[in-house]
Steps between C-alpha positions, in 0.01 A plus 500: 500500500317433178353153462446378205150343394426087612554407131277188576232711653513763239414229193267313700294804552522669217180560293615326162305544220542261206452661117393282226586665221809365312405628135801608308890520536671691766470570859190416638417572908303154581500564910555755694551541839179775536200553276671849391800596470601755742531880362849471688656210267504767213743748670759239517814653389758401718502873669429645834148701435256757781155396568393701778649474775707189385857437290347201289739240282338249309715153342417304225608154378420291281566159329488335826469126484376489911252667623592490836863522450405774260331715729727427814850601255237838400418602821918476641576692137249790562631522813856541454409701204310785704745515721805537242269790288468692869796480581620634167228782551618620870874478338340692206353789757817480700745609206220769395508646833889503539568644154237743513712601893789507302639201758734309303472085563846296502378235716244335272551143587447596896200677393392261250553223819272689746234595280471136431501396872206780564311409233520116519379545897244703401383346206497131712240649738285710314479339108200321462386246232151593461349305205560233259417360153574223264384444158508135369587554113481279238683557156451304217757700275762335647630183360589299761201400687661486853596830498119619385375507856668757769372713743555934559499583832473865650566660838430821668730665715420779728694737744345793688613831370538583872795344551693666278551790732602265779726301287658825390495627877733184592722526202585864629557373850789239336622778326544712769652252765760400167886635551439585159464870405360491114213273681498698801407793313195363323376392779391870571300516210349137420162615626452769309358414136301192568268505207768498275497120605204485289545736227760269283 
């Protein structure tokens, strides 16, 4: 089961580096939680991406008044988040690989329902928060002072590319042992076309 990061641990020994600069208006990054920012933070687009051998997701928020709040409300987002974009993705495959079988679906919500059991199992043991970074940021273009000050925080999510063709492997075994035929059907051919998982 994925456990999230001791938020008390993580601030404590973080390597916070303090910028002096506060020369002009707008936002201006005055700590930060490394002494770089990590090449990762800039592919955060709220989307499911490949990197090798891994599905990464990467979540961003900002205008967070607690830090540790902040990051502990970041890390529970990112991970519900990953697992809502695969689960769209494996329902994405599933309706490419029945269409293109010429199975008609009627039971969508019974589909729908175990696809979300499968992945939410699978997802629990194998999703893995594997980095995290704030940004203290201080902005003197807006007006009222106690809203200058907030923090960005960012979080990497990975799961192992792997387990997609287990995860698909058990969704065909629910769809097999189902009294339902449309689902029954598809079961035959949910292994076939497994990079198509990746290809949209």
């Amino acid at each position: 089961m994925t456990q999230f990061i001791m938020i008390n641990l993580l601030i404590a020994t973080m390597a916070i580096t303090s910028c002096a600069s506060f020369s002009g208006l707008g936002p201006q990054v005055v700590e930060k939680s490394k002494e770089a920012r990590p090449p990762w933070v800039n592919g955060s687009d709220d989307s499911l991406a490949e990197e090798g051998d891994k599905l990464l997701y990467i979540k961003e928020q900002s205008h967070l008044k607690d830090l540790p709040l902040g990051v502990k409300d970041t890390q529970f987002q990112a991970l519900q988040d990953s697992r809502d974009l695969l689960q769209k993705k494996v329902l994405d495959h599933i309706k490419t690989v029945s269409s293109e079988s010429g199975i008609s679906v009627v039971n969508n919500a019974q589909m729908t329902s175990t696809v979300a059991d499968a992945v939410r199992t699978s997802h629990n043991e194998f999703a893995r928060i594997q980095d995290i970074y704030y940004e203290k940021i201080n902005d003197r273009s807006i007006e009222d002072k106690l809203e200058q000050d907030y923090y960005k925080v960012f979080v990497r999510v990975e799961y192992p590319k792997t387990q997609i063709d287990v995860l698909l492997k058990n969704i065909s075994m629910k769809f097999s042992g189902s009294k339902l035929p449309d689902l029954g059907k598809i079961a035959g051919h949910l292994e076939k076309l497994e990079w198509k998982l990746y290809s949209h």
